[in-house]
VOSE-255789 format. One record per atom (N, C-alpha, C): residue number from 1; x, y, z; atom name; residue in one letter. Coordinates in steps of 0.001 Angstrom, whole numbers, always signed. Atoms other than C-alpha are relative to their C-alpha. Layout:
BEGIN
SITE|NUM|X|Y|Z|CA|A
...
END
This chain:
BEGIN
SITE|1|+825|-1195|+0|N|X
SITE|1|+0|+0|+0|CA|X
SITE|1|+869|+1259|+0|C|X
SITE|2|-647|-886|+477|N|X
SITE|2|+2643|+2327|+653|CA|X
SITE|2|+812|+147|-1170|C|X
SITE|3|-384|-236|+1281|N|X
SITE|3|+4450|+1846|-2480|CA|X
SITE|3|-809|+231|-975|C|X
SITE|4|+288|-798|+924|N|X
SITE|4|+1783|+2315|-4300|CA|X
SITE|4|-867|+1906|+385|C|X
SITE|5|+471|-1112|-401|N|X
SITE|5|+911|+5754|-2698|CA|X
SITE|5|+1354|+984|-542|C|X
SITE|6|-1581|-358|+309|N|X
SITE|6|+4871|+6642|-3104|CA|X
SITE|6|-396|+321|-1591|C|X
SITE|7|-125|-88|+1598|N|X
SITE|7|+4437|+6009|-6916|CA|X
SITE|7|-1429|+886|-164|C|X
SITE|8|+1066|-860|+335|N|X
SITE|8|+1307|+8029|-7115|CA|X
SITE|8|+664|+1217|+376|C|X
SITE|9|-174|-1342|-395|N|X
SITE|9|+2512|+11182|-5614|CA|X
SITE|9|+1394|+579|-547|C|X
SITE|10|-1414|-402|+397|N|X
SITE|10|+6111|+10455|-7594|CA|X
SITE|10|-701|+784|-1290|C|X
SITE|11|+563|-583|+1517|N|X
SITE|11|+3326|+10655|-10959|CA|X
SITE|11|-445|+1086|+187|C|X
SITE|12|+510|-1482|+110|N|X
SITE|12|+1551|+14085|-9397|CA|X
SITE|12|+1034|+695|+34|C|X
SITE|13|-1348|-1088|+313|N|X
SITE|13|+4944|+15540|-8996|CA|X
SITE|13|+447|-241|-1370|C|X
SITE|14|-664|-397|+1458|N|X
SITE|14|+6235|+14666|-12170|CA|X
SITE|14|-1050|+971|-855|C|X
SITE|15|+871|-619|+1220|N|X
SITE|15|+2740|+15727|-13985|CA|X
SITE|15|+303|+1874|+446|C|X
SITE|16|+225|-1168|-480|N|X
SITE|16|+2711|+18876|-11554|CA|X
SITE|16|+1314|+856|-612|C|X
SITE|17|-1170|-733|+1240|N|X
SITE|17|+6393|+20003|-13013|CA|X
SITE|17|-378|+291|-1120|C|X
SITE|18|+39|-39|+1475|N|X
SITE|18|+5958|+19227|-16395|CA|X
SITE|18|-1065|+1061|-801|C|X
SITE|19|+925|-1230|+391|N|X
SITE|19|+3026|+21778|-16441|CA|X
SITE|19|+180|+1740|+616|C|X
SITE|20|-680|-1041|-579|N|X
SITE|20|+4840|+24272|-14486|CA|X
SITE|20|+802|+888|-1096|C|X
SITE|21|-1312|-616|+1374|N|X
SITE|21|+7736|+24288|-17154|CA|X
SITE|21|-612|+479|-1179|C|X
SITE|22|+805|-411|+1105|N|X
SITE|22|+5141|+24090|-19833|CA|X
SITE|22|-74|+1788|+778|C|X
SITE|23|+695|-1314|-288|N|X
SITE|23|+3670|+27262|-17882|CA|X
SITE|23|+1030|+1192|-355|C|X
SITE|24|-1278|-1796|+85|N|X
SITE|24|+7110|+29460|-17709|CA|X
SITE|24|+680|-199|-1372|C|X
SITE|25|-423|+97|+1440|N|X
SITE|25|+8008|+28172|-21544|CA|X
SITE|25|-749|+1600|-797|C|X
SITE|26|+711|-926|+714|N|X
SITE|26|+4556|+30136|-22573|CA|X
SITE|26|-110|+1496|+492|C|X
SITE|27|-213|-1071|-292|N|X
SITE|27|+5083|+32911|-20450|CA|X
SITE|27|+912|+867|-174|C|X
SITE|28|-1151|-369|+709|N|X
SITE|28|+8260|+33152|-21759|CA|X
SITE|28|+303|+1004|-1186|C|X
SITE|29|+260|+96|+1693|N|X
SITE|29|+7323|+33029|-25581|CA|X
SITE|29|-787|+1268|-263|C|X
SITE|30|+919|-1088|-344|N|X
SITE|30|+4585|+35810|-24426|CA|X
SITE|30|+829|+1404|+254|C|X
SITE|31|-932|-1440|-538|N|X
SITE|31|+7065|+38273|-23135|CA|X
SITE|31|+787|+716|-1305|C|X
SITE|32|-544|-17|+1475|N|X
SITE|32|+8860|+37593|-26437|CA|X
SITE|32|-381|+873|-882|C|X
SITE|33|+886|-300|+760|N|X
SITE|33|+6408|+38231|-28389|CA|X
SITE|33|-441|+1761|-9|C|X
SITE|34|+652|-1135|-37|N|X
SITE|34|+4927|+41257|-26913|CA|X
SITE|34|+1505|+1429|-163|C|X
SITE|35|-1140|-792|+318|N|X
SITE|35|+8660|+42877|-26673|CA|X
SITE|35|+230|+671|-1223|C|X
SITE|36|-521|+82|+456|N|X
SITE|36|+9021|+42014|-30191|CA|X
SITE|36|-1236|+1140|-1279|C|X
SITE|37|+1904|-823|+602|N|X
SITE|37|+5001|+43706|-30875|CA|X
SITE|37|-99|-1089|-1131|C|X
SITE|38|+985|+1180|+1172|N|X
SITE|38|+4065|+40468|-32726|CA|X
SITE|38|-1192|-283|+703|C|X
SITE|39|+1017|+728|-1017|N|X
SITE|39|+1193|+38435|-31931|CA|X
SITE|39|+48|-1293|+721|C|X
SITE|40|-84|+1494|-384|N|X
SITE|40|+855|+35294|-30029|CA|X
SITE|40|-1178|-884|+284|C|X
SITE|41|+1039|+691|+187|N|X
SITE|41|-1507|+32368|-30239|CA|X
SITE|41|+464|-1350|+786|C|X
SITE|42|-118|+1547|-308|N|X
SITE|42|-1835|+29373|-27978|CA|X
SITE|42|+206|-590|-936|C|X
SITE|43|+21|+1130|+1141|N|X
SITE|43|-2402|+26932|-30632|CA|X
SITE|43|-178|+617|-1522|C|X
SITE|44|+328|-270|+1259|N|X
SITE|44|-2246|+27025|-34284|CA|X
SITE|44|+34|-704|-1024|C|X
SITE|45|-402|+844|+1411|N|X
SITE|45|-3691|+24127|-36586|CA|X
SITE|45|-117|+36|-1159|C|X
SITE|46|-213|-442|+1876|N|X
SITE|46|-4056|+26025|-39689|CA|X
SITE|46|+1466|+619|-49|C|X
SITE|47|-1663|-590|+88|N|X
SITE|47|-479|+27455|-39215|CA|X
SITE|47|+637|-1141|-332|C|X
SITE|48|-557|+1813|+530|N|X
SITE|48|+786|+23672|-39285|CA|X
SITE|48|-694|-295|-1445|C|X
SITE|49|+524|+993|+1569|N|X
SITE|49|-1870|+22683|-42498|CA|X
SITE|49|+922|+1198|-956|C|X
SITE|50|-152|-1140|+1192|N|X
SITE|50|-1086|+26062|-44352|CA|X
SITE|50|+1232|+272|-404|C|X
SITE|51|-1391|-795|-354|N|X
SITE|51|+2648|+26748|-43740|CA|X
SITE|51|+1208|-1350|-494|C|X
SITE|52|-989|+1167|+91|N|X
SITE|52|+4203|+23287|-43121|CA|X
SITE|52|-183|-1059|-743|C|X
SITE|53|+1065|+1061|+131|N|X
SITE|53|+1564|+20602|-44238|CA|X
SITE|53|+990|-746|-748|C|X
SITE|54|-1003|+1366|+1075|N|X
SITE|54|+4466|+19428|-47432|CA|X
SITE|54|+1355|-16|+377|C|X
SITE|55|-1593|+282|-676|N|X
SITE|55|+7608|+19528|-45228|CA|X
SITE|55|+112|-1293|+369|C|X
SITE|56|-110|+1334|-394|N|X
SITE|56|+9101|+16150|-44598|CA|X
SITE|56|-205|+11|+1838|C|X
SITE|57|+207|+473|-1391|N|X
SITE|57|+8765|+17148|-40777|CA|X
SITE|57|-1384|-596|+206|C|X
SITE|58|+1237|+282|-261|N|X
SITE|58|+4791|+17163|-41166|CA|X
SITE|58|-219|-1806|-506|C|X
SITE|59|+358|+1423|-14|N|X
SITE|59|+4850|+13759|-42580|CA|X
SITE|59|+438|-1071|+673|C|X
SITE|60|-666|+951|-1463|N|X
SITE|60|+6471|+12083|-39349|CA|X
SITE|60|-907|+276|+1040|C|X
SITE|61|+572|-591|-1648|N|X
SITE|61|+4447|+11271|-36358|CA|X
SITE|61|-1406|-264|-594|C|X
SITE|62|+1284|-570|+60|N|X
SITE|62|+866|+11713|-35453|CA|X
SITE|62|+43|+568|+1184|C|X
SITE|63|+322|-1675|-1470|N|X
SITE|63|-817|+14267|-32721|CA|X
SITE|63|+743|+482|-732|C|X
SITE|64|-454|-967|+267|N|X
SITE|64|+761|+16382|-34423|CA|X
SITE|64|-466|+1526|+616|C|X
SITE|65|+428|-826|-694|N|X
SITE|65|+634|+19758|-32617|CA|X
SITE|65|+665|+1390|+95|C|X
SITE|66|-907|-812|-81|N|X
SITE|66|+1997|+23410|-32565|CA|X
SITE|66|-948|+858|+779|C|X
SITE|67|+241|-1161|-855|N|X
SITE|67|+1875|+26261|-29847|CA|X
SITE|67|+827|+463|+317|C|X
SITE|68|-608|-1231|-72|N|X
SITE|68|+3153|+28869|-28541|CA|X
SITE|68|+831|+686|-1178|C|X
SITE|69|-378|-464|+1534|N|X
SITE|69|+3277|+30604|-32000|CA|X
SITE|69|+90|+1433|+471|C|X
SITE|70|-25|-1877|+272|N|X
SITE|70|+4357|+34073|-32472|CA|X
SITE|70|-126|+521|-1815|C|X
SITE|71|-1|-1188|+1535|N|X
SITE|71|+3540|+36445|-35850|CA|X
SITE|71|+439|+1107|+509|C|X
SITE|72|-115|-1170|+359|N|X
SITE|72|+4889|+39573|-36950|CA|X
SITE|72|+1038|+86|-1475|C|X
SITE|73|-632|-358|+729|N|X
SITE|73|+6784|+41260|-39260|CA|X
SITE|73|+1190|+945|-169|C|X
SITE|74|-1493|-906|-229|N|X
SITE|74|+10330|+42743|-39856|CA|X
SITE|74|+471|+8|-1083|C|X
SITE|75|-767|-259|+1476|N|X
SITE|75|+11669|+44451|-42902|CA|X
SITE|75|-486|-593|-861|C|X
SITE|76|+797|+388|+1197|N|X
SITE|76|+9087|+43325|-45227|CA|X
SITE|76|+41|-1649|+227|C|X
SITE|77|+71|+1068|+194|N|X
SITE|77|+9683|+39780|-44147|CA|X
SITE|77|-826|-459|+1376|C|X
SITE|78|+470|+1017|-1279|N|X
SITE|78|+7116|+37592|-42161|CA|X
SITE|78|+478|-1185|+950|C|X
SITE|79|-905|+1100|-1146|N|X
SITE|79|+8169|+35807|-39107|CA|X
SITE|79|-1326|-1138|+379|C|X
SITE|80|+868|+802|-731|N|X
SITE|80|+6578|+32820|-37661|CA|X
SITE|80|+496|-1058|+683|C|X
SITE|81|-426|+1067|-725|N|X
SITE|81|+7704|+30991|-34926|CA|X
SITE|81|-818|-1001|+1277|C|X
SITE|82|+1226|+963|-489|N|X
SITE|82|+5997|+27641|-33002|CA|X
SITE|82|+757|-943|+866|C|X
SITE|83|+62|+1275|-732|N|X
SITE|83|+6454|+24926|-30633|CA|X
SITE|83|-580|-1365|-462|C|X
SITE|84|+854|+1073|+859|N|X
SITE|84|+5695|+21903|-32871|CA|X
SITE|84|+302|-1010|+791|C|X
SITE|85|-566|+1468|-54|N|X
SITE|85|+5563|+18413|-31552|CA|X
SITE|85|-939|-1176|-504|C|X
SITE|86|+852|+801|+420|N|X
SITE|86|+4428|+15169|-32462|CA|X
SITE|86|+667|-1513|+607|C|X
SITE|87|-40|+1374|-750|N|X
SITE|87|+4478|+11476|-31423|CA|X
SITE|87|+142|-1252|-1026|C|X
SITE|88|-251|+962|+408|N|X
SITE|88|+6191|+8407|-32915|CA|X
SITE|88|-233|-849|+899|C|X
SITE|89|+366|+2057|-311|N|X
SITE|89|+5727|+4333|-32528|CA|X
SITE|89|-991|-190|+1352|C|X
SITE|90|+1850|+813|-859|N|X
SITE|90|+3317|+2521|-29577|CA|X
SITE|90|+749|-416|+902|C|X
SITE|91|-134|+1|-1254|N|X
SITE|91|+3503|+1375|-26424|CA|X
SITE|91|+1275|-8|+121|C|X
SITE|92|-1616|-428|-336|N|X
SITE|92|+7586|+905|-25264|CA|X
SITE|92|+821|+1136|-575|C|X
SITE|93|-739|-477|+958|N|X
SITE|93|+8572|+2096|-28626|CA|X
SITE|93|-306|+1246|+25|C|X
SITE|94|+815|-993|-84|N|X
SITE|94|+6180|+5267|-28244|CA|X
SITE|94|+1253|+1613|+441|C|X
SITE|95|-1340|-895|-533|N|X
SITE|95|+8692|+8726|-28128|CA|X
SITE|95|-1052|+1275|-354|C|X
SITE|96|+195|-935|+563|N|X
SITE|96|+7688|+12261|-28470|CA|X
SITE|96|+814|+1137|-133|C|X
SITE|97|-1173|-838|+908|N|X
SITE|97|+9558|+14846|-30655|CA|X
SITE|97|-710|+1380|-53|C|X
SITE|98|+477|-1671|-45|N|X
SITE|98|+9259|+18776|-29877|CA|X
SITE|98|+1250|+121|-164|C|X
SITE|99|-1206|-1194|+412|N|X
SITE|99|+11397|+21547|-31675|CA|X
SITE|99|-741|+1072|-566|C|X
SITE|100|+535|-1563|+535|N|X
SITE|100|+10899|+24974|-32433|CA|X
SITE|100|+102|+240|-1608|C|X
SITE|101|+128|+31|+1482|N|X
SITE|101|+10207|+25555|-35987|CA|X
SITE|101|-186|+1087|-312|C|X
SITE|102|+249|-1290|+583|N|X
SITE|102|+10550|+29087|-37793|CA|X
SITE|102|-495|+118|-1914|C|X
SITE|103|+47|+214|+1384|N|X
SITE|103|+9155|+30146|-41055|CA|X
SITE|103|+291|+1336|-364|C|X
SITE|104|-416|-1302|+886|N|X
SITE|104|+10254|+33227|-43046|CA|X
SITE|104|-461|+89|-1133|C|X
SITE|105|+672|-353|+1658|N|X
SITE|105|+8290|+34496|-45794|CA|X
SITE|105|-196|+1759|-697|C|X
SITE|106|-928|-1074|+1084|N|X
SITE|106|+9779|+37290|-48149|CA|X
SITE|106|-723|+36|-1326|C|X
SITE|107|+95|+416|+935|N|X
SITE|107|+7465|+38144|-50757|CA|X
SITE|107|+1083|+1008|-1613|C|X
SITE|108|-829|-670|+1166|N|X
SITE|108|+10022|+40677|-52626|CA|X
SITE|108|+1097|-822|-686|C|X
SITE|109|-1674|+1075|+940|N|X
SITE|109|+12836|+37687|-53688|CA|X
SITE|109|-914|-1059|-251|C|X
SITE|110|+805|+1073|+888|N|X
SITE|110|+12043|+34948|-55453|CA|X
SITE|110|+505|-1275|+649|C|X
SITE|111|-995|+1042|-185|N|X
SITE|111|+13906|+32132|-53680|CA|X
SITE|111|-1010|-1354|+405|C|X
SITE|112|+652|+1290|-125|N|X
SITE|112|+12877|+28342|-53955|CA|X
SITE|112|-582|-170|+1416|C|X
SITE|113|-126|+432|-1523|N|X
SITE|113|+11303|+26624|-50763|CA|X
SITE|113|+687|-872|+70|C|X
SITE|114|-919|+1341|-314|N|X
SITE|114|+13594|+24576|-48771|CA|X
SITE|114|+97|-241|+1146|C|X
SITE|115|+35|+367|-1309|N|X
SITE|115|+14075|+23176|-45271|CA|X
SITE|115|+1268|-60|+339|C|X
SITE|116|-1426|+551|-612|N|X
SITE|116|+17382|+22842|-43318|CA|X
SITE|116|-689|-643|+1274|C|X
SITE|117|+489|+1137|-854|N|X
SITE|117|+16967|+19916|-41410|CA|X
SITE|117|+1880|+13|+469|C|X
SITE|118|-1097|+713|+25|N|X
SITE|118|+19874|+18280|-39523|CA|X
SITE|118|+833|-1285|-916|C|X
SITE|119|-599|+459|+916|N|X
SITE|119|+22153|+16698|-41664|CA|X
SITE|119|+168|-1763|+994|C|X
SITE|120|-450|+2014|-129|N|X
SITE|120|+22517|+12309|-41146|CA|X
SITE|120|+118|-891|-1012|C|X
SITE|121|-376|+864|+624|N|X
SITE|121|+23952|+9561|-42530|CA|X
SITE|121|-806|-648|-1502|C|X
SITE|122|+772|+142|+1139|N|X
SITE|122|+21102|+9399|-45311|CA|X
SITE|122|+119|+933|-976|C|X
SITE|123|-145|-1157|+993|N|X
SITE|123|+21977|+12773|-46957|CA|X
SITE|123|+1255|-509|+162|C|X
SITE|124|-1028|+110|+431|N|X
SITE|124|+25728|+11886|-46749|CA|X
SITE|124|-200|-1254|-1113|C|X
SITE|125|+453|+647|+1001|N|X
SITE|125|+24655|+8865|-49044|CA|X
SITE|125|-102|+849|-1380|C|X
SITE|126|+291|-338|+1530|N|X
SITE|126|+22884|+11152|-51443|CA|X
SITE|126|+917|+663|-249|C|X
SITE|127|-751|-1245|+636|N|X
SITE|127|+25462|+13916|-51505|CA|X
SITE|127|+1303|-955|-848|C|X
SITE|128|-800|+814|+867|N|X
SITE|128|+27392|+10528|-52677|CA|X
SITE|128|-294|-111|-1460|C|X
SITE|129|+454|+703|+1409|N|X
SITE|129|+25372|+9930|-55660|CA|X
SITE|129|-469|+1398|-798|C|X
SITE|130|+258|-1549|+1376|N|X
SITE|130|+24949|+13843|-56839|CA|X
SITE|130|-1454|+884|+996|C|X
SITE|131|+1305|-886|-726|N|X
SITE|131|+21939|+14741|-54093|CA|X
SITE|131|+917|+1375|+784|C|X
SITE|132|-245|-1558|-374|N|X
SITE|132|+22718|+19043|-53463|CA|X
SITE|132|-188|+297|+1409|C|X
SITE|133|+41|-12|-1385|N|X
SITE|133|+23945|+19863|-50054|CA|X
SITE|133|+13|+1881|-15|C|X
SITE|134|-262|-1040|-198|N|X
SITE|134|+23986|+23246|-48685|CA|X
SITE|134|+1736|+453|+926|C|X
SITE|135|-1278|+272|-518|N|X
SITE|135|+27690|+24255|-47803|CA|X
SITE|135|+573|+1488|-210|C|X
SITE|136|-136|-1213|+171|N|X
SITE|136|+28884|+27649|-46773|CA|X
SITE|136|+1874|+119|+525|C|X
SITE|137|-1142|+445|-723|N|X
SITE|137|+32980|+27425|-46345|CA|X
SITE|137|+126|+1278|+979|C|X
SITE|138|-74|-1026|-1292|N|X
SITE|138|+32675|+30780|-44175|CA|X
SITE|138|-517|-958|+1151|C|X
SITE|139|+1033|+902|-1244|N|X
SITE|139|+30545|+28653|-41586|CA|X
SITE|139|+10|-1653|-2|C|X
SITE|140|-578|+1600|+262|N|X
SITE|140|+32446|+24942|-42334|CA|X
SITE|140|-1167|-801|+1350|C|X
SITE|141|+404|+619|-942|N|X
SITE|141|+30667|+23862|-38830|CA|X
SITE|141|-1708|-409|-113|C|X
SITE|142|+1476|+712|+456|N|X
SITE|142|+27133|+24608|-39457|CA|X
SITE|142|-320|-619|-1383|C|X
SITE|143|+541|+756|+1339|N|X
SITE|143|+27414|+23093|-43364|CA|X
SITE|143|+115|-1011|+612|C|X
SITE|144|-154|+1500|-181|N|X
SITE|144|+28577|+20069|-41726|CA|X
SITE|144|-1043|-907|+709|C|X
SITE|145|+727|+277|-1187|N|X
SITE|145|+25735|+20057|-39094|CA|X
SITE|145|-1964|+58|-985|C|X
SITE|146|+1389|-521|+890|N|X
SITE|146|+22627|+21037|-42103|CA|X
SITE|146|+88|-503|-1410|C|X
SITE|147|+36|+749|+1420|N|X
SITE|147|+21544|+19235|-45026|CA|X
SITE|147|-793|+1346|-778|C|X
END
């Protein structure tokens, strides 16, 4: 009986953190925001369909989920930054994957869309067989680190 009282009150402390941190993340992102005179939006799942929907990140995972978004604008170029996460494999295997995701949209240049992802052992493959890396020799560290 006492062990399982122990393990109950180990799970309200962990849940009770984990919504704490959540709490001073968004209060964070808020301060940000308002500093920066953008806007900010708890949640945003047309920002994910509209923005990201054909990035190889959106097609990993399900729940898929983004918050603590900020808008604005600077020097003619739109900002948009989010808290995306989402949830791979099932019970043991089961992981979930949060990173901050920015988008920049410039409509005075013309420049392709593209993603910089972290660079792994699957793009060194293609950059074997002729697949186009991004590679800046001023900044040798981050080409090596960005596909």
């Amino acid at each position: 009986m006492e062990s399982f009282l122990l393990i109950a009150i180990l799970m309200v402390a962990i849940f009770a953190i984990s919504k704490y941190l959540d709490y001073r993340r968004t209060e964070a992102v808020k301060a940000v925001a308002a500093q920066l005179g953008f806007t900010y939006q708890e949640t945003s799942i047309q920002f994910v369909d509209s923005r990201i929907s054909q990035s190889t990140l959106c097609s990993k995972g399900r729940d898929r989920r983004l918050k603590n978004v900020i808008k604005g604008c600077s020097d003619n170029i739109q900002i948009s930054v989010g808290d995306y996460a989402y949830t791979t494999g099932s019970g043991k295997n089961k992981a979930a994957h949060r990173q901050t995701i920015v988008i920049l949209e410039c409509t005075r240049s013309h420049l392709p869309r593209f993603s910089l992802v972290p660079e792994n052992v699957l793009h060194k493959i293609g950059n074997f067989f002729g697949y186009p890396d991004i590679n800046f020799n001023s900044h040798p560290e981050f080409s090596n680190a960005i596909a």
